[in-house]
Phi, psi and omega in degrees: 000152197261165171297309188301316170312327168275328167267355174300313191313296209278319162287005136277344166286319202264352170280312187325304191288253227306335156276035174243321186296324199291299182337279206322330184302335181241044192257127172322102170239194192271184200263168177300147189045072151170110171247063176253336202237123163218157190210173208264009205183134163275356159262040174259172191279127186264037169219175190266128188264154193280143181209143165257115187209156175275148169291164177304334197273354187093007166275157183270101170277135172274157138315324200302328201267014180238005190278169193061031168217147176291106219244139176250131184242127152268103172260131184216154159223100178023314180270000197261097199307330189259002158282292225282296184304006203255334184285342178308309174327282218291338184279296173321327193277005180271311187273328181288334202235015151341117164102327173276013203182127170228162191236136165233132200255079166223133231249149182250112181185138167314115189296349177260347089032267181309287164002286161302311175271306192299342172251046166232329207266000147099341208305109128330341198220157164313166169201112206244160175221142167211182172233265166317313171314311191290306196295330172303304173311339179275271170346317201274001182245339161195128198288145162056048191286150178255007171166158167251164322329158141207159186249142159226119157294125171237155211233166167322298174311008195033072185250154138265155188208023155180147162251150170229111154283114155098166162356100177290171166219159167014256142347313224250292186295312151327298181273004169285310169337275143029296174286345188237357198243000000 
């Protein structure tokens, strides 16, 4: 093996391992004093911050048109392999729990992209898009979020009441429901 073959080999162990120590930093506990609340940092937000963004149709959606609901907030992006496998769940988890539960989609990804993946992927629920905008909005519901997918649970009351870093699964998705349904 060449010397450039070894430290390229040795600089990819060490971003692996270091993003794997960041993850960990945000794998979901409970939050201090509470254990109703768990979030993924203690610096996320514990209310849903107000946001604006367009949807796949080019219209501009408020946050606003979901308070008073229970919300599954998704940041996913088109090129992200544990986003895309994560949304059918998210489309089943729109129709089994209807009317009790809105799920929202939003992906920091270029809209003819989202566009583009939305008219095969079925989507029951918004899907709002951004880029800068979108990565802000992400950071104001948890600073400094480190990777997609995450998901955030908000309760009626616009509380947050879970952040999930990576791939929700079933099981997962459940027991946040669970607390908020």
């Amino acid at each position: 093996m060449n010397g450039a073959r070894v430290v390229a080999l040795v600089a990819v162990a060490l971003i692996a391992g270091g993003a794997g120590f960041v993850l960990s930093r945000y794998a979901s506990e409970p939050a201090p004093g509470s254990a109703a609340v768990t979030v993924a940092d203690a610096e996320a937000a514990r209310t849903v911050p107000a946001f604006s963004l367009i949807d796949v149709d080019g219209n501009m959606r408020d946050g606003s048109e979901w308070t008073g609901q229970v919300r599954l907030v998704n940041f996913w992006a088109t090129w992200c392999p544990p986003c895309r496998r994560e949304i059918p769940l998210l489309i089943e988890l729109q129709d089994e729990h209807a009317g009790k539960l809105q799920v929202i989609g939003i992906a920091i990804d270029d809209l003819d992209e989202v566009q583009a993946y939305a008219a095969d992927a079925g989507f029951n629920y918004p899907v709002l898009v951004g880029q800068q905008e979108a990565v802000d909005l992400g950071n104001a519901f948890v600073k400094d979020f480190v990777g997609l997918p995450f998901t955030v649970i908000a309760n009626a009351k616009n509380e947050i009441i879970r952040v999930h870093v990576g791939e929700l699964h079933r099981e997962q998705a459940e027991e946040f429901l669970a607390e908020v349904l």
